[in-house]
N, C-alpha and C positions, 0 to 999 in steps of 0.2 A: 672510531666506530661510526658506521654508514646511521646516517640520519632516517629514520621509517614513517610512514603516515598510516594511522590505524583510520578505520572504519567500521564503524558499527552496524551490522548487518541488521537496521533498525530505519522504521520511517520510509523516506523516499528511497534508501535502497534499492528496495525490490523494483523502480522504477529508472531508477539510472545508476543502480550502482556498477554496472559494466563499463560504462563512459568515466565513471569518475576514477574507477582502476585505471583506465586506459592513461587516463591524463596525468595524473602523477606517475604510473610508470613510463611514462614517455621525457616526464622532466627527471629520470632519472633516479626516484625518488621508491622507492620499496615500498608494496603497499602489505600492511597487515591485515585481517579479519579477523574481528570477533567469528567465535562459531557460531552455529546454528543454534537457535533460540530452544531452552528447554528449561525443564521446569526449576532446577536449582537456580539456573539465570535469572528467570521469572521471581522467583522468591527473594534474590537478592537485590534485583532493582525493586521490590517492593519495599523492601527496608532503607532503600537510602534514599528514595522517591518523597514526596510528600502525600499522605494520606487521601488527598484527593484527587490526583492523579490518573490519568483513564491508565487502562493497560498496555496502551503503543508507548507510554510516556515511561512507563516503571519499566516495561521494558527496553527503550532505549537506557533508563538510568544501569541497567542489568550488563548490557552490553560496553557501555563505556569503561565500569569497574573492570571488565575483564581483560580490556585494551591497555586500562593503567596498568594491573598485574603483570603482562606479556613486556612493557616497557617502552613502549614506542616514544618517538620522538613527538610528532601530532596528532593529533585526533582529528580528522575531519568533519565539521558538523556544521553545514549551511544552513545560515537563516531564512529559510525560504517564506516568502511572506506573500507572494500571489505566482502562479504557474500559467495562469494566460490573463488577459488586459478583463477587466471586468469583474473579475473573482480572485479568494484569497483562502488561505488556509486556516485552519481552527489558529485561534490564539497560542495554545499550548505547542503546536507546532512551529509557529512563528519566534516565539521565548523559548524553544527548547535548549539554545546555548546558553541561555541566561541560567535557566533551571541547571542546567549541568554545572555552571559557573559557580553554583551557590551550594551543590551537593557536596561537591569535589574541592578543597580546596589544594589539596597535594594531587597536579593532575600534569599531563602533556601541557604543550601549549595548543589550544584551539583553533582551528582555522576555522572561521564563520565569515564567510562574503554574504554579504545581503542577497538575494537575487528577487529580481522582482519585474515579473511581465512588463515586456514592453520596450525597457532597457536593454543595451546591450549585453549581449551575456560575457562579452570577452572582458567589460568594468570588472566584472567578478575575479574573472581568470589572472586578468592582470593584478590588484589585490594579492589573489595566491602568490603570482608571481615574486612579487616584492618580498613578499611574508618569506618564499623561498630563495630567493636570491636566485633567480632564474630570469632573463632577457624577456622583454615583449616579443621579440621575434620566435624565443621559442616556444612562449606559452601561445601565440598562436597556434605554431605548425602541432602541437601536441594537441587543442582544442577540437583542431581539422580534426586530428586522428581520430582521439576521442569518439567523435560526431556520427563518424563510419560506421555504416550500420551493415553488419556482415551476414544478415538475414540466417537462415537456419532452414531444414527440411520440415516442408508440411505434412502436416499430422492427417493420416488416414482415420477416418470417421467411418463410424457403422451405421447409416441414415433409421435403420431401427430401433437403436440404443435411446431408451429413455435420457429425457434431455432437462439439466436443471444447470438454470442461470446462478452465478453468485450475485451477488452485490453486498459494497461494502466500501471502506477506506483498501488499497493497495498492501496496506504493512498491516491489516489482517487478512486480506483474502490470500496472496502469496508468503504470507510467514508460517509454515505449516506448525516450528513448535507455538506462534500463537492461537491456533485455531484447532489445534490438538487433529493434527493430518487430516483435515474435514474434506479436502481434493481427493487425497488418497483412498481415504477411506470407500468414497461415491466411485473412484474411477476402480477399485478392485472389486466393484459390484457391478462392472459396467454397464456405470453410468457416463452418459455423454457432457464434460462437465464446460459451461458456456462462460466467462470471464469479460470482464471490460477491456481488456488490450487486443480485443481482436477488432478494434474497432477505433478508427481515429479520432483521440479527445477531441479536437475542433467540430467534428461533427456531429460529436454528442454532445457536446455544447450548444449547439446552433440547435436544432432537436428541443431541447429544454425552452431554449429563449424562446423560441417559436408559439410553446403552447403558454408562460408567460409573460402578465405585463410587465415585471421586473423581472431582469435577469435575478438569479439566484444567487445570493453573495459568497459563496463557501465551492470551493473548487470541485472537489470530489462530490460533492454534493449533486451541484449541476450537472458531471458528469454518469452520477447514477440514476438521474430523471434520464437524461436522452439516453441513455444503456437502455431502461424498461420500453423507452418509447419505441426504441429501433428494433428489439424483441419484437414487440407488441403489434408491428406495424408491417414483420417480416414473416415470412413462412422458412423451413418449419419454427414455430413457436415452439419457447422451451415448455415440459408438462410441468415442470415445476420452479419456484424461485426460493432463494435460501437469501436470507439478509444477514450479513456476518457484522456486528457491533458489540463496541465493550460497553462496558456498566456505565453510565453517567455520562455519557458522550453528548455534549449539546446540538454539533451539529445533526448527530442523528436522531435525535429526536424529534426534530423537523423534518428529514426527510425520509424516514420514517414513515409518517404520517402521512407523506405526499406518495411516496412507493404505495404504499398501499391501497387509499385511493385511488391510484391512476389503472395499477392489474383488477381493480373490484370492478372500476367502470369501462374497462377495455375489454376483460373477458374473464372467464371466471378460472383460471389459474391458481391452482393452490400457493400458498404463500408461508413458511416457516422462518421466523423470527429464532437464530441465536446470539444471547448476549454472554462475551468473555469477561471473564476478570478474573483475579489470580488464584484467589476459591473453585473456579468452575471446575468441576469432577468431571473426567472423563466420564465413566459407567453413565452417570445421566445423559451424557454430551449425546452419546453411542446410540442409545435409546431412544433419544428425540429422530437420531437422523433416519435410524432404522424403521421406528413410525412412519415415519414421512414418505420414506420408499415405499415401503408396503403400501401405502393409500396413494400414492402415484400410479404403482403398478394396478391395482385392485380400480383404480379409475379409466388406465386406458383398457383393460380387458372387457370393461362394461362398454365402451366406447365402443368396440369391438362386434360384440353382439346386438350393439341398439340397431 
């Protein structure tokens, strides 16, 4: 029976999980997916989770049960603990193999490489390697592959469409059953919906440091100061901003606070605040965003007339 490596369509996914298919099927290796995140998922990584848990974390516990039921041979789950030299990831994302280690005691075997800005990333690959019994030579040439970035058709834009930035961690702003389709929902009301990846993390990096005297310890953090800034500093400006976080999230509670701040003293942008967790009800979720459009809209028509 061919040996398979599961992945949990959880966390850094929405950010490399295309590379990290590539690379295991390049070492020959079958890769599986958990599905698309939804609410019974949700419900059952809130049971095997620990109570205090933000919701990226219940929900990756959601997804790895479902990995084990399908049968796979490994579960891929990197310890990522910092994604460029100077910044690092929540704790809970750092221990996420640990926490899976301690839920799960009937599980695949785990594949967790460290990775950690600055190092080479192929110490990781190779790691894999061994773990798989696959040559340094060929975890290379599959890394190359991996790396290949096969670009995609630009998206036509209506310069008229009301325009709202997200901001947020990645595995809530792109996991739609975490955010209960909050993109979808804006883009069939077309809206013009503005995201962090159209923009080079190092540059919104550098963007942050700029305005302070310590860099910002928390990656995604950093990286949603210089998202507001390069809005703020660009035309056109989005009319609105949505800040997507779960319940009890410490890094954003600081930054947070710093977002807010920076659109109050830049310019007067509306700003709406939603927080997930596994309680969150649609019907309210719905409401809130549909508020927010209407006083978007009901803002630029006055704009209009003044």
């Amino acid at each position: 029976m061919q040996k398979t490596v599961g992945i949990p369509r959880a966390l850094y996914y929405f950010q490399y999980g295309p590379a990290w298919r590539r690379f295991f099927q390049e070492l020959d290796y079958p890769v599986v997916l958990s599905s698309p995140t939804d609410g019974k998922l949700i419900e059952k990584g809130a049971m095997l989770s620990v109570e205090e848990a933000c919701l990226p974390i219940k929900i990756l516990h959601g997804h790895v049960a479902q990995l084990c039921e399908k049968g796979v041979t490994y579960i891929f789950l990197p310890r990522l603990i910092s994604l460029l030299k100077g910044s690092f990831t929540c704790p809970k994302i750092a221990g996420a193999p640990e926490m899976i280690q301690s839920a799960f005691t009937q599980r695949p075997i785990l594949l967790s490489p460290s990775i950690r800005a600055g190092e080479n990333p192929l110490t990781a690959c190779y790691e894999l390697g061994r773990e798989l019994d696959r040559s340094a030579s060929r975890v290379r040439k599959a890394w190359t592959v991996a790396c290949e970035n096969s670009g995609g058709p630009v998206e036509k834009r209506d310069p008229e469409a009301l325009r709202v930035a997200l901001l947020g961690h990645p595995y809530l702003l792109y996991d739609s059953g975490a955010n209960m389709r909050l993109r979808e929902k804006l883009e069939d009301q077309k809206i013009l919906v503005c995201t962090p990846d159209e923009y080079d993390p190092e540059d919104l990096r550098e963007r942050a440091a700029d305005m302070t005297e310590k860099r910002i310890f928390w990656s995604t953090g950093e990286e949603t100061v210089g998202y507001i800034l390069a809005l703020l500093d660009n035309e056109p400006k989005p009319d609105g901003f949505i800040f997507v976080t779960s319940f009890g999230c410490g890094v954003d509670s600081f930054i947070l606070n710093v977002g807010q701040r920076l659109i109050q003293k830049k310019s007067q942008i509306p700003y709406l605040e939603l927080s997930l967790d596994e309680h969150a009800g649609e019907a309210g979720f719905d409401t809130r965003i549909e508020a927010f459009i209407d006083m978007l809209e009901r803002r630029r028509e006055r704009g209009k007339s003044a």
